[in-house]
C-alpha positions, 0 to 999 in steps of 0.5 A: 881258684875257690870262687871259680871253683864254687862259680863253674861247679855250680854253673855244671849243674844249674840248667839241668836242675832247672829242667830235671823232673821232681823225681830227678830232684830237679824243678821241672821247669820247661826247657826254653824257660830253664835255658833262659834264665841261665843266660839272663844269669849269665848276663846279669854278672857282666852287667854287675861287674860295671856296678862292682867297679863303679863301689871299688871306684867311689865308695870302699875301694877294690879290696874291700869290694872284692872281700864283701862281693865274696860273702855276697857269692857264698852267701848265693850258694848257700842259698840254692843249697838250702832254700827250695824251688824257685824261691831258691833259684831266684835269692841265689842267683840273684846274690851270686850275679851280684857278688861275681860282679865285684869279684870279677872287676877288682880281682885282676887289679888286685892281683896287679897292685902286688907288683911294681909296673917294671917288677919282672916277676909281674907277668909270672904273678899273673900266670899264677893267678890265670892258673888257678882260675882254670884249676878251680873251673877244672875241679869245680863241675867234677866233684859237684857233678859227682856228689849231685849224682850220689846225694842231689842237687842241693849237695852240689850248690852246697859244695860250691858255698864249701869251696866259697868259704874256704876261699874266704878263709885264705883271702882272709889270712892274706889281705894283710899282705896287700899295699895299703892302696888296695884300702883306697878308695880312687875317686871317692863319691861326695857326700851329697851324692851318696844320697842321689846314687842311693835314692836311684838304687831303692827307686830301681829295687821298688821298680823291679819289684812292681814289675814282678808282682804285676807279672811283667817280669817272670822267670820266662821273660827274664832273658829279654829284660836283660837284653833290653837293659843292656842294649839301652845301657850300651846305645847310652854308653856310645852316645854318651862318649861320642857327643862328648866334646871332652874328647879329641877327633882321635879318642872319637875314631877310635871309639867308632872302630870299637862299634863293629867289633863290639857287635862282632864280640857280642854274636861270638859270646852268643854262641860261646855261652852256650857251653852252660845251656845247649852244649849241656843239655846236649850232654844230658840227652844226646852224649854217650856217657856211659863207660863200662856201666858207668855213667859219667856225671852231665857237669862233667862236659864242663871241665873238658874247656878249663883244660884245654886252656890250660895246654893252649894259653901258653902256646898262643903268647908263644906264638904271639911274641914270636910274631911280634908286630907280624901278628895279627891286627886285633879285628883280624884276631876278631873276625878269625874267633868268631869264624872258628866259633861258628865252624865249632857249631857245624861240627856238631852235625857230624854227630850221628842221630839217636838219643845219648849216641853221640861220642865224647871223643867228638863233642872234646874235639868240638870243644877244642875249637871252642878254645881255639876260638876263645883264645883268639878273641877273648884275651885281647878283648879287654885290653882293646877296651882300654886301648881304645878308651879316650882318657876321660871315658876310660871306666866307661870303654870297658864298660861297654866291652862287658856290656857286649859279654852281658849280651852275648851271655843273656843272648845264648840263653834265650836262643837256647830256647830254640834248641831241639835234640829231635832236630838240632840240624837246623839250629847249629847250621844257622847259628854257625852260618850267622857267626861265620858271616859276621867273622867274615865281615869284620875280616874284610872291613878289617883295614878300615877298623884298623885305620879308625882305630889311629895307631893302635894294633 
């Protein structure tokens, strides 16, 4: 609950704090570039996640991973709070991917490790720990957005490394509670290895680096480096499993059905994504805020989504085990999120014209579909990977599920760029319009991806 609560509070208020003007407190930084780094952010934390699992998996074990990864996001948060300008932007966001990686690969599993695989109160351990993910996703955007309109920004970010810290200090009560297999370390690496894997890290820190001092990579290009290192780490995942003889002619099907729908997850979280990009600039220039003289904090949009899935969560396992094997084929599920997704888009031109018009009641009812859309896709996501994943690539199939939400994230940000509040027309009608056609696609190649996919639903 507190690291999602310091992650979304300050996700609330990072774009436009890019993009405010000096005398809003803000950097002042173009819109496009401010858009394009959220996304490359946002990339960067799924693309960190696979780094996350690989040091639970063969170096300190997921316990201690999950704990350092927390100091590491605090210690990002402290960092906008504290350091000015850019220089703060690029320490704090750098730490806070890198920590969120961590956190977001070895907490579900230690969540897991609190219960026997037949321990019925298992399912009702993991409703707890979904609850609060949405709790601190609710409560997060509403109290930094409020101290960023009274106090500034950096009272916001300082807010979230609070709210870090106390997560940390409860952590910290209860780790003692953990099985003692959470202290393990599953596949440990050989020490003659520790010096190859170590070797490549400092080459990669010394290649970013030279990249940066000589221009290459800057604050506006940001977005397309992380494109770029997904798109190649994501072809060498697929090639990598594919040519592999250590996988039978099922695991081989299987991971071809995963080809369409990895596309397909990736153009959903492209628009999914940009919750933290146009739909809060859209929130900023275009949203009617103001209620009786009082206007309502911009961060403020971003806690309508955690509530929604709160209200909607249990309604869709509901219908899903009422369904049983009648509910839908995953592709199905797929292809209806992406659709719904797009359809979302379109309904932001039902919007009327005119700068801070638009009604809150409308863009809640947008969001709402947003959800819809969430929930139809995003659940199953993860859990396709590990179905699908042949036995000796199984880390590595949810690797590429993640490979696909980096892309989808670091995507958003960069098509953001293209947003304009003065004519967004064209920008919803053929974003939607491309993830309508995409959801349509894998709906009609639905069966074929069912039968590549040899058994599993």
């Amino acid at each position: 609950m507190w690291e999602r609560f310091s992650f979304y509070g300050m996700q609330g208020i990072l774009v436009i704090y890019l993009y405010y003007s000096a005398s809003q407190g803000g950097l002042g930084i173009d819109e496009g570039t401010a858009t394009g780094i959220v996304g490359a952010y946002g990339g960067a934390v799924y693309l960190a996640t696979i780094l996350g699992a690989w040091v639970a998996d063969r170096l300190v074990g997921p316990e201690r991973t999950l704990f350092a990864s927390a100091i590491v996001v605090m210690a990002g948060h402290v960092a906008l709070a504290l350091i000015p300008d850019l220089a703060g932007v690029a320490v704090g966001l750098s730490l806070v991917a890198l920590g969120s990686g961590g956190v977001k690969a070895n907490a579900t599993s230690l969540v897991g490790s609190l219960y026997a695989e037949d321990d019925e109160r298992r399912d009702a351990g993991f409703s707890l720990f979904y609850m609060g993910i949405n709790i601190g996703a609710f409560a997060g955007p509403l109290l930094t957005g409020l101290l960023q309109e009274n106090q500034g920004f950096h009272y916001g970010f300082g807010l979230a490394a609070i709210g870090m810290a106390l997560g940390l200090v409860q952590y910290g009560v209860g780790r003692r509670s953990l099985p003692e297999e959470t202290h393990e370390v599953p596949h440990p690496l050989e020490p003659s290895g520790r010096a190859r894997y170590a070797a490549a890290l400092v080459g990669f820190a010394v290649a970013v680096a030279a990249l940066a001092v000589t221009g290459l990579l800057n604050a506006g290009n940001l977005a397309n480096w992380v494109l770029g290192v997904v798109c190649v780490a994501a072809v060498a995942y697929f090639v990598v499993i594919l040519a592999s003889s250590e996988i039978s002619d099922t695991e081989r099907s299987r991971v071809w059905s995963f080809v369409p729908l990895f596309v397909c997850n990736a153009v959903f979280w492209s628009l999914y994504q940009q919750q933290f990009t146009v739909v809060e600039i859209f929130s900023d220039q275009r949203l009617d805020r103001n209620f009786f003289g009082w206007e309502m904090p911009v961060s403020w949009v971003n806690s309508i989504n955690p509530v929604f899935v709160i209200v909607l969560a249990g309604a869709f396992a509901a219908m899903w085990t009422t369904l049983g094997s009648r509910q839908p084929v995953t592709p199905i599920k797929f292809g209806l999120g992406t659709v719904v997704m797009g359809v979302a888009f379109w309904l932001f031109l039902l919007n009327p014209d005119g700068e801070n018009t638009a009604p809150l009641l409308l863009l809640a009812g947008i969001l709402l579909v947003f959800t819809i859309a969430e929930l139809l896709i995003s659940p199953v996501g993860l859990s396709l990977s590990t179905k699908l994943a042949p036995a000796r690539f199984h880390t590595q199939m949810v690797a590429l599920y993640f490979l696909s939400v980096a892309f989808g994230t670091a995507m958003a940000g960069k098509l953001a760029g293209f947003y304009d509040t003065g004519d967004e027309t064209p920008y919803f009608l053929v974003l939607g319009a491309v993830a309508v056609a995409t959801g349509l696609v894998v709906l009609v190649l639905s069966k074929p991806i069912t039968k590549l996919m040899a058994g599993v639903r």
